[in-house]
Each structure stands twice: as C-alpha cells, then as structure tokens.
C-alpha positions, 0 to 999 in steps of 0.5 A, a space after each residue: 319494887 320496880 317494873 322496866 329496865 330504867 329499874 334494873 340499874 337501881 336494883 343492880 347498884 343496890 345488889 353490887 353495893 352489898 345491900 341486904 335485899 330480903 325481897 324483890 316486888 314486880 309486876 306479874 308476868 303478862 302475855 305479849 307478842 304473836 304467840 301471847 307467851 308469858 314475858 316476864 319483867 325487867 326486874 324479874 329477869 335480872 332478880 332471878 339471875 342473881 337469885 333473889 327473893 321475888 314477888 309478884 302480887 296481882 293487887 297490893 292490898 292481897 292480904 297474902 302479899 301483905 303477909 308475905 311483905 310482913 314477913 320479910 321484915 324490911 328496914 327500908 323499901 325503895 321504889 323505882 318505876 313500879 306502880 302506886 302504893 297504898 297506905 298499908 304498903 308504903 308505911 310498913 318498914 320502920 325507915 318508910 319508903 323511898 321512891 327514885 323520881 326522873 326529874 327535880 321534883 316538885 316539877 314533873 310529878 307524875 308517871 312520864 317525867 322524861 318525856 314531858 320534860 322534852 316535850 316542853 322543851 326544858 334545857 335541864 332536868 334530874 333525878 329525885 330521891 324522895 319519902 312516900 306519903 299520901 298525894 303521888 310524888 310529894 314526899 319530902 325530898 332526900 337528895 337530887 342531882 341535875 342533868 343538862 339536856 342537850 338540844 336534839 335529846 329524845 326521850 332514848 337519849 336521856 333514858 339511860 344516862 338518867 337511870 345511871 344517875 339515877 342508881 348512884 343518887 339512889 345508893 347516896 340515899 340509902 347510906 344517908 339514911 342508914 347513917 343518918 345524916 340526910 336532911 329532909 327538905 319539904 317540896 312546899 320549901 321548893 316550890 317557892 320563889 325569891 319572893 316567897 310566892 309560889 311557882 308555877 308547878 308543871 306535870 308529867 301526867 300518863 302518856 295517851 295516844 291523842 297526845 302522840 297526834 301531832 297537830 300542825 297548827 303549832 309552832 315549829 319548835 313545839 312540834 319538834 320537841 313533842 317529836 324527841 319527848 315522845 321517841 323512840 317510844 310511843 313516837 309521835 305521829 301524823 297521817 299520810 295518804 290515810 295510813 299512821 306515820 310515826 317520826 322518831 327524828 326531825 330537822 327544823 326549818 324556820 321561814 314562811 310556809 307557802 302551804 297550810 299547815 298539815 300540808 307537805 312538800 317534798 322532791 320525791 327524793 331526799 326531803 318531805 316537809 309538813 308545813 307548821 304556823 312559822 316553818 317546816 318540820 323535815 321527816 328524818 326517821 319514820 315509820 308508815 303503818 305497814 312498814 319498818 323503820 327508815 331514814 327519810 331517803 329510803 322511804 322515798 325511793 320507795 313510796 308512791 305519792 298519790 297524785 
C-alpha cells in the first residue's frame, strides 16, 4: 500500500526479491496539470509495468474494497507513504500490518518526518519498520537503521538515499518475520531515558503553507534549516516587492545586521541579503511569483528594484 515515488523503491525491492505480491493498493487517479487529465500514481505506474494486481479505493471502509482485500488472502500488508488505515484493514492479514516510517521513531510520528527533521536541525535521522496499531505510528518497532545528515541536506537531498534505505530495511523485515526471528520492541521502551524518565517526543506533523512563511524575527541558523527542510518542495518563501518569492538554497552570514529584520540589502549584481535577529540569510536558488527558477545572479541581471 503506497502512493508517491519514495514507495516505489519498497515495492521495487519487494518484487525483485521474489515476493508474492497478491495486490498492489493506491491512491486513485486524479486530475493535474492545465489540461486536468487523469495523472496516475507512482506506484501504480510502476505495478502496471510489472503487471500487478491493483486497487484503487476511494474510501478504505467500501465494503467492495474490503471484500476484494479478503479476497486476496495476504499474510503480510506493508505500507509505505499511503494513507491512514482503519481498523478492519490493518488487522486483516494473520502476520498484521507493517509500516516503513522515515525517521527513528518515536521521534518524528507523523506524515512530513523528513522534513521536520531538517527543519529542526538534527544531525541524524532514520528509517523505521513498525506493526500498525490504533494511535499513528506507535506500533512496536521491528527494525531501524540511522542515517547521518550532513550540514546543507535538504529535504531533496535526503529523499532518496532514504527511501534506499529504507527498501533494504523493509526486505530485512519482511524475511524476519517470514522466518521468525525478529523481536518487537515497545516505543514506550524507546522512549526512556538513562534514568528511566521519559524523553521529550518531537513531531512531524502535515506540512501547510504558513509553515513555509519564513518569519525574520528568528535566528539565522533556524531560517536557513527551515530553508533545506522544506526544499525543493513546498519550498519556503518570503515577499518581495509584493510578489511570493521562494528559496530553495541559502548561505549563512553570522554579524550584527545594520537593518530590521525583513529587511534586505544587495549590490544589484551578485548577492541579496534578508536581515534575521543575529545575521543575514544570502538568497542562493529562487523563485519569484511569475517567474523560473534561477540562481541568485540571474535574478539580478534582470529584476528591478523599487526604489
């Protein structure tokens, strides 16, 4: 069961490892683009290369798509980037329900873990293979495997080396449990630390567009991570002479701003600056309202600065 790209990799490895997969569950085909033509999903793009089985429910509580789930007689479901399931679904197969989650939960439950985690500036992350149980992504763990995160990452960056990851974790996983050797630990075991007490749980909740406004009255170095967690997309964004202006990259400049924070200097030719509460953040990759996507000296050459 998945929906975008960072699930085919799962589903690729499953196939190429000899897996019996008896159905492939995707979202359903929706309208997109000037011409609103049906675009199908990742995952359904790939499962009808390789001639799988597909289903496409509207609502997971159909009593049709139920029945046609019974029918399948699966072992095992696995689910990678797809959409909450109910009860009657994720209890159906005798060996339950796993889900691949991308970060080393407990932290980070929730549906944008790879971006939160950037955002927040973490120096290291993972992947998570877990049982489905009533509360989102608190299932006991079966297998997790961390991943260093290097300074400039964005959220691009990290995607697919963590969706590999992630599809070698997954096949680990699923042989365990064919063979029965993996253990399952509690996150409430996790979630402890040396003394015993608990440790502060931080979230990954849904990505909306005010937390891509970028506010200037913020350190620097929280800027720019909100910056590299949130490209290349949705991609933070601030206002310039009155239109949207995206950044997808950024430098840091640590000293004293002359300016209000907000505020921006540049020479017209190869840098502009938005003043923050202990520096400046330099505009590398951008995009204005209206216009492609450049590099910030393009831009420059072209655009005209109210006076």
């Amino acid at each position: 069961m998945g929906t975008p790209e960072f699930a085919v990799a799962s589903l690729s490895a499953l196939y190429d490892s000899g897996c019996n997969i008896v159905g492939v569950i995707t979202a359903p085909d929706k309208p997109a683009g000037r011409g609103m033509k049906l675009h199908e999903s990742a995952v359904k793009k790939y499962s009808l290369e390789k001639g799988l089985n597909i289903l496409q429910p509207e609502k997971l509580k159909n009593p049709d798509f139920l029945n046609e789930l019974k029918k399948l007689k699966a072992d095992l479901q696995i689910v990678v980037a797809f959409r909450m399931l109910p009860e009657v679904v994720w209890n159906m197969p005798p060996m339950g329900t796993l889900n691949l989650h991308g970060s080393l939960l407990p932290q980070y439950r929730g549906a944008a873990p790879i971006n939160w985690v950037l955002i927040n500036g973490e120096k290291e992350t993972g992947v998570t293979t877990f049982k489905l149980q009533h509360e989102i992504d608190t299932g006991p763990i079966l297998l997790q495997e961390k991943m260093t995160i290097s300074e400039n990452e964005t959220a691009g960056d990290l995607h697919d080396p963590m969706k590999d990851v992630g599809a070698r974790v997954l096949i680990e996983t699923v042989k365990g449990l064919t063979n029965g050797i993996l253990k399952e630990t509690l996150q409430e075991q996790i979630g402890l630390n040396t003394s015993g007490e608990p440790v502060e749980f931080k979230h990954a909740p849904k990505i909306f567009t005010d937390t891509c406004r970028i506010d200037w009255n913020y350190p620097v170095e929280e800027i720019f991570n909100l910056v590299r967690g949130l490209a290349p997309f949705p991609a933070a964004f601030t206002e310039l002479q009155n239109k949207k202006l995206k950044i997808y990259s950024s430098v840091k400049e640590f000293s004293k701003p002359s300016i209000s924070p907000g505020e921006f200097e540049t020479d017209h030719r190869s840098f502009l600056k938005f003043a923050c509460t202990d520096g400046y953040l330099h505009l590398q990759d951008i995009q204005l309202e209206g216009k492609k996507r450049m590099m910030i000296a393009d831009f420059l050459r072209g655009f005209r600065f109210n006076n």
